[in-house]
C-alpha positions as CSV (number, residue, x, y, z in Angstrom):
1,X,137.7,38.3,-16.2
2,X,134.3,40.0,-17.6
3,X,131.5,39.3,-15.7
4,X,128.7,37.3,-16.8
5,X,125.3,38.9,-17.2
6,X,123.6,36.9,-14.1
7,X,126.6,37.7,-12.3
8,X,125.9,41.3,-13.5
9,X,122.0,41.1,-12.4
10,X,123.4,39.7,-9.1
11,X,126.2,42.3,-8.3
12,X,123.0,45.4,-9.1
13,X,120.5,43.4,-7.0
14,X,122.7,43.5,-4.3
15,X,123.9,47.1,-4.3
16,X,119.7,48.2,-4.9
17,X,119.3,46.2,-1.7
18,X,122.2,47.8,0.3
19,X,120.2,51.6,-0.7
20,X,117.0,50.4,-0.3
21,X,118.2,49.7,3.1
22,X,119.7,52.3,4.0
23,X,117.3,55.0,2.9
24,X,115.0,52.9,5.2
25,X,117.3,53.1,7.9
26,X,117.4,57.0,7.5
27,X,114.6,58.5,9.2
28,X,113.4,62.3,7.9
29,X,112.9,64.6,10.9
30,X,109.2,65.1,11.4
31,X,107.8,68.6,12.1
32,X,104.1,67.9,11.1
33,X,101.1,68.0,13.6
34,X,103.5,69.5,16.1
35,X,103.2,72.4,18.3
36,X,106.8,74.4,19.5
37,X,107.2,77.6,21.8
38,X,110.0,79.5,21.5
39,X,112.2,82.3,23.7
40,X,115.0,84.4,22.5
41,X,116.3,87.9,22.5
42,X,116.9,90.9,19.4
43,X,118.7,93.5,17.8
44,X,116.5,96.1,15.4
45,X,117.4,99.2,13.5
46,X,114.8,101.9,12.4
47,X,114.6,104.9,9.6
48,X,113.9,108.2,9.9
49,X,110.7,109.5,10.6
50,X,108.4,111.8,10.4
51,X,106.4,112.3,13.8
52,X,103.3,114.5,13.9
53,X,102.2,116.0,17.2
54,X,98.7,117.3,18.1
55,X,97.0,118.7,21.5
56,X,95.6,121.7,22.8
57,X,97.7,124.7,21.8
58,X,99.9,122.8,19.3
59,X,100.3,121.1,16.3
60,X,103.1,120.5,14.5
61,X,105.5,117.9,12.4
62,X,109.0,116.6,13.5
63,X,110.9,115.6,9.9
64,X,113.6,112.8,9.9
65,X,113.9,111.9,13.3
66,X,116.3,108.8,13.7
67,X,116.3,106.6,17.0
68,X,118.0,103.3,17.7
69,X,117.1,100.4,20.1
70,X,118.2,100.1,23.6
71,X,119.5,96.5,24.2
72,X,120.3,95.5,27.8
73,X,124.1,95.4,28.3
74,X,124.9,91.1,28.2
75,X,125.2,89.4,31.4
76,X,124.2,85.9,32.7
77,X,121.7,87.2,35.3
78,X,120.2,90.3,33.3
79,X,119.3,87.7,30.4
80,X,118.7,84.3,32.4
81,X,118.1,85.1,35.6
82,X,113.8,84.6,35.9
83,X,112.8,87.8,37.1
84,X,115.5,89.7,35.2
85,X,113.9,87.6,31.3
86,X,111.7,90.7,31.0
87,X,114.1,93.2,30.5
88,X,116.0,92.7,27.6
89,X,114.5,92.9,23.6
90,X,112.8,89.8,23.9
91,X,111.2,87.2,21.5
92,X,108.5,84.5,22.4
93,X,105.9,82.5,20.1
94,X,104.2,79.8,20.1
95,X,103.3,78.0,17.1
96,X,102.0,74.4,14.7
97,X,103.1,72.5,12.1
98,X,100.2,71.2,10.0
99,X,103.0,69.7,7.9
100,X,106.4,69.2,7.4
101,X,106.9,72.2,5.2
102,X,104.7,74.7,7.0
103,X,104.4,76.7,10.3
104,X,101.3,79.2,11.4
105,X,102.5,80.8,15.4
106,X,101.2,83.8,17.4
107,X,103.8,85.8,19.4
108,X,105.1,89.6,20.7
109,X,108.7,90.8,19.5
110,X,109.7,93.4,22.4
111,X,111.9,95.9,20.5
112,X,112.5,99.1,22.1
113,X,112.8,102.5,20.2
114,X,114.5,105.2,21.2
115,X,114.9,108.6,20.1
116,X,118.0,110.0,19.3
117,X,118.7,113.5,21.9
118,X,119.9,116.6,20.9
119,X,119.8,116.2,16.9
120,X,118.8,119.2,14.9
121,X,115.7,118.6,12.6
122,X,113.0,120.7,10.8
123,X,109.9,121.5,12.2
124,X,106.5,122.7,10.8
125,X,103.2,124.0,12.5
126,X,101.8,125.6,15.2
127,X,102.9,125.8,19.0
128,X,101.1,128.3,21.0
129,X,103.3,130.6,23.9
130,X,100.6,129.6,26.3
131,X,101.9,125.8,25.6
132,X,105.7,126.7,25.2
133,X,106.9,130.5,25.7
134,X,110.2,129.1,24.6
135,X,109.6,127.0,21.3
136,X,106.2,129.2,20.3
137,X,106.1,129.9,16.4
138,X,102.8,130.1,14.1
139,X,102.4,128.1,11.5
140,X,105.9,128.0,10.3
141,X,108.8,126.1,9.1
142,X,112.0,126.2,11.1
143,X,114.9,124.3,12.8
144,X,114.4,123.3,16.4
145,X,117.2,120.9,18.5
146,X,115.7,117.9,19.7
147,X,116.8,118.5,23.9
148,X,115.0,117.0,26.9
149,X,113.0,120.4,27.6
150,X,111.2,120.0,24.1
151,X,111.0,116.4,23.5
152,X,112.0,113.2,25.2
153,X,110.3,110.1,23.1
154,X,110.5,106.6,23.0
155,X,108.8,103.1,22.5
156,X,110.8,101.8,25.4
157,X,108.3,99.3,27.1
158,X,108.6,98.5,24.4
159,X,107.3,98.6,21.0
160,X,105.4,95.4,21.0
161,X,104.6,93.5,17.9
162,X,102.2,91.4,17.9
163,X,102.0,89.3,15.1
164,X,100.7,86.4,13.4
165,X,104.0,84.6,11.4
166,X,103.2,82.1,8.1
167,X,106.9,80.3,7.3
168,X,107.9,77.7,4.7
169,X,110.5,75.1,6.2
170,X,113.1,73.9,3.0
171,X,115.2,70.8,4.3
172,X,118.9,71.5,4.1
173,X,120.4,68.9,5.9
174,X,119.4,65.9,7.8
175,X,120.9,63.0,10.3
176,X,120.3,59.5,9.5
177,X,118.0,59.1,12.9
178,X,116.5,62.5,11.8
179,X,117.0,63.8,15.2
180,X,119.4,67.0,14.0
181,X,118.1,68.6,10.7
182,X,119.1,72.1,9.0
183,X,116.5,74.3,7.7
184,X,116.3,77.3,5.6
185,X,113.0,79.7,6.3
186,X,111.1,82.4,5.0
187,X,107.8,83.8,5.5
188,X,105.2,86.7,6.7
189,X,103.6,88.6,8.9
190,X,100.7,90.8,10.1
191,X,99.7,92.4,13.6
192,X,98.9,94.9,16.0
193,X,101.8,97.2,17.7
194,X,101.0,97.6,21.2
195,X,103.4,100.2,22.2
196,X,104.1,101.7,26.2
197,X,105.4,105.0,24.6
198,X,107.3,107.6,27.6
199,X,107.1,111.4,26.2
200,X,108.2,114.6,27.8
201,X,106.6,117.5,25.4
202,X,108.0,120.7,26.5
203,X,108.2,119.2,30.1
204,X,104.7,117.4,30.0
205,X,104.4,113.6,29.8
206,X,104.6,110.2,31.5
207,X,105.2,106.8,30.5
208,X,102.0,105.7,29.0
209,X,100.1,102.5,29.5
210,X,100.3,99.7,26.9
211,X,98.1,101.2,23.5
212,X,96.8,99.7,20.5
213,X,98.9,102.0,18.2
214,X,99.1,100.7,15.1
215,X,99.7,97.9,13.1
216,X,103.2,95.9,11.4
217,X,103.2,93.6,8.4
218,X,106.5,92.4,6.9
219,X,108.6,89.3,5.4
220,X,111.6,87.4,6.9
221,X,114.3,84.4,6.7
222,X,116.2,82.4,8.7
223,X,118.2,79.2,9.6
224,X,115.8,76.6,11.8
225,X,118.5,74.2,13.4
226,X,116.7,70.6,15.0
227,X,119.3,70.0,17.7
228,X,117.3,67.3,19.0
229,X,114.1,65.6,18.5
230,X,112.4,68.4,20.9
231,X,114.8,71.1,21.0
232,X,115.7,74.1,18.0
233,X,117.6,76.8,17.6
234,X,116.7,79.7,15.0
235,X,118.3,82.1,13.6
236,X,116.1,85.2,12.1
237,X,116.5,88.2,9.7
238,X,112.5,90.1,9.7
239,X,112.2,93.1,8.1
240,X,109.2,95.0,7.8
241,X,106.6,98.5,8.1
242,X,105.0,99.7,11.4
243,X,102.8,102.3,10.9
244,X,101.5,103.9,14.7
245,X,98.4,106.6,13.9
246,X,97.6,107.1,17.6
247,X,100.4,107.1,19.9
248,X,99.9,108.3,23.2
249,X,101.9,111.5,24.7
250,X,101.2,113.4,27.4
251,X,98.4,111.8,29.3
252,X,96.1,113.7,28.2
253,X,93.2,112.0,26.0
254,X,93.2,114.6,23.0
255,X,96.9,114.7,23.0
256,X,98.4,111.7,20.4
257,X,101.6,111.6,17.9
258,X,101.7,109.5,15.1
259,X,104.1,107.8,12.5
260,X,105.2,105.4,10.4
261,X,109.4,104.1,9.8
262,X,110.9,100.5,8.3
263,X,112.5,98.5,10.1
264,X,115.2,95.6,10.1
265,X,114.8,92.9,13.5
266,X,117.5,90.1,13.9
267,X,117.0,87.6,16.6
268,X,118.2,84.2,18.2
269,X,115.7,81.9,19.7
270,X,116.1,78.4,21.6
271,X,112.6,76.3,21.5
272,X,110.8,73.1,22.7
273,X,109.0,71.0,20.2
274,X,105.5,69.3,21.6
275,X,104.1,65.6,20.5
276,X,105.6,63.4,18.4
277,X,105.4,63.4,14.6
278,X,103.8,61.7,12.6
C-alpha cells in the first residue's frame, strides 16, 4: 500500500534522527593543542659524490664516490635494550599540534654513511710526496683505488640531521570513539647536519668530534596510525639534499673535506601523545 505523505514526513524524520545520532555518537580523533615525542629506527640510501680534500701538502677531488649506511644487525637487546638504544640509525622528535591538520617538531635522524672500500674512482689535484710518497701526483687527473692506506671515510657517529619538520595530517580513516585513526602525511624540512666524521688520509686521521657541517632541507610522506588515544605509529618516506662544506679530517684545524649527495631515509617510529584534545 503507498504511503501517505505524513507517513512519508514521519518515516524521513526518523531516519534524519537515527544519523543525526549517530554522527554524534562518532567522535573525530583530536590531534590539536597536543604535544607527541616519538622513537624509532631507519634505513637511508645516498648518491655519489664528489668529495674535495684540502690540507697542507694536498689538495685534490674524489669523483663519484658511493657509500651505503651501516644498520645494526636486528636483535631484541641491540635495538631495546636501554643502553644498547643508541647504537642503531635512530629517530626521535618531539613535536605540537596547533590543530588538527597541522604539526611543527624538532628532532635528530642518526643515519650513518659509509664509504664504499676498495672502488676505483678519478682523482684530480695536487698531493705532495712529502704528504704521500705513494699516491704523490701534481696537479693531475688520474685513477686512484679507494684502499684503507689512502682513504678510510665515513659519517658513522653518525650523520646527524637536525631538523625542523612542518607536516599536513589528511584523515583517512577513523573509529567511531575516535581513539584509532589512519592518516596520510607529507611535509618539509630544514636543519643543520652535525656529523662525527672518522677519516684515515693516507694513514692520518681520527674519529672527529661532533661538527657543525652543513646543512639538509628536503620533503617527505608517510602513514600516521592513532593506535590509541596516546599512542601512534608512523610510517615515513623523506627524501632530501645535505650539503657538508667543512667536514672535519685529520685533526688538524686547516685540514676539512667537503660535499654534497641526495638522499632517500625510510623509518618506523612508535610515539606518546601529551594532553588531551580539544
Amino acid at each position: 500500500m503507498p504511503c501517505s505523505p505524513s507517513l512519508r514526513c514521519l518515516m524521513f524524520a526518523v531516519m534524519a534522527g537515527a544519523c543525526t545520532a549517530q554522527a554524534a555518537a562518532r567522535q573525530e580523533p583530536h590531534l590539536r593543542h597536543r604535544l607527541f615525542a616519538y622513537w624509532g629506527y631507519n634505513r637511508a640510501q645516498f648518491s655519489r659524490s664528489d668529495i674535495h680534500f684540502s690540507g697542507a701538502g694536498y689538495a685534490f677531488t674524489l669523483y663519484d664516490v658511493a657509500a651505503k649506511d651501516r644498520p645494526e644487525p636486528f636483535t631484541f637487546s641491540g635495538y631495546f635494550k636501554p643502553k644498547n638504544i643508541w647504537i642503531p640509525q635512530y629517530n626521535y622528535r618531539i613535536g605540537w599540534f596547533p590543530n588538527d591538520h597541522w604539526s611543527f617538531s624538532l628532532g635528530l635522524d642518526h643515519m650513518k654513511y659509509v664509504m664504499l672500500k676498495d672502488r676505483t674512482v678519478s682523482i684530480q689535484g695536487t698531493i705532495s710526496p712529502e704528504r704521500s710518497a705513494a699516491h704523490a701526483m701534481a696537479n693531475a687527473t688520474a685513477e686512484v683505488q679507494l684502499t684503507p692506506d689512502f682513504l678510510s671515510y665515513e659519517h658513522t657517529d653518525g650523520l646527524n640531521l637536525l631538523s625542523v619538520d612542518a607536516d599536513r595530517y589528511h584523515l583517512l580513516w577513523a573509529s567511531a570513539n575516535g581513539n584509532q585513526a589512519l592518516y596520510l602525511t607529507e611535509g618539509v624540512f630544514a636543519g643543520a647536519v652535525i656529523p662525527r666524521t672518522d677519516v684515515r688520509l693516507f694513514g692520518d686521521g681520527l674519529n672527529n668530534k661532533f661538527h657543525l657541517a652543513g646543512y639538509g632541507i628536503g620533503a617527505q610522506a608517510g602513514l600516521f596510525a592513532l593506535a590509541g588515544d596516546r599512542v601512534f605509529l608512523r610510517a615515513q618516506l623523506r627524501g632530501g639534499f645535505i650539503d657538508l662544506p667543512s667536514v672535519l679530517t685529520t685533526g688538524k684545524e686547516s685540514e676539512r673535506a667537503s660535499q654534497h649527495f641526495w638522499f632517500l631515509e625510510e623509518s618506523l617510529v612508535v610515539g606518546v601523545l601529551i594532553g588531551r584534545g580539544e
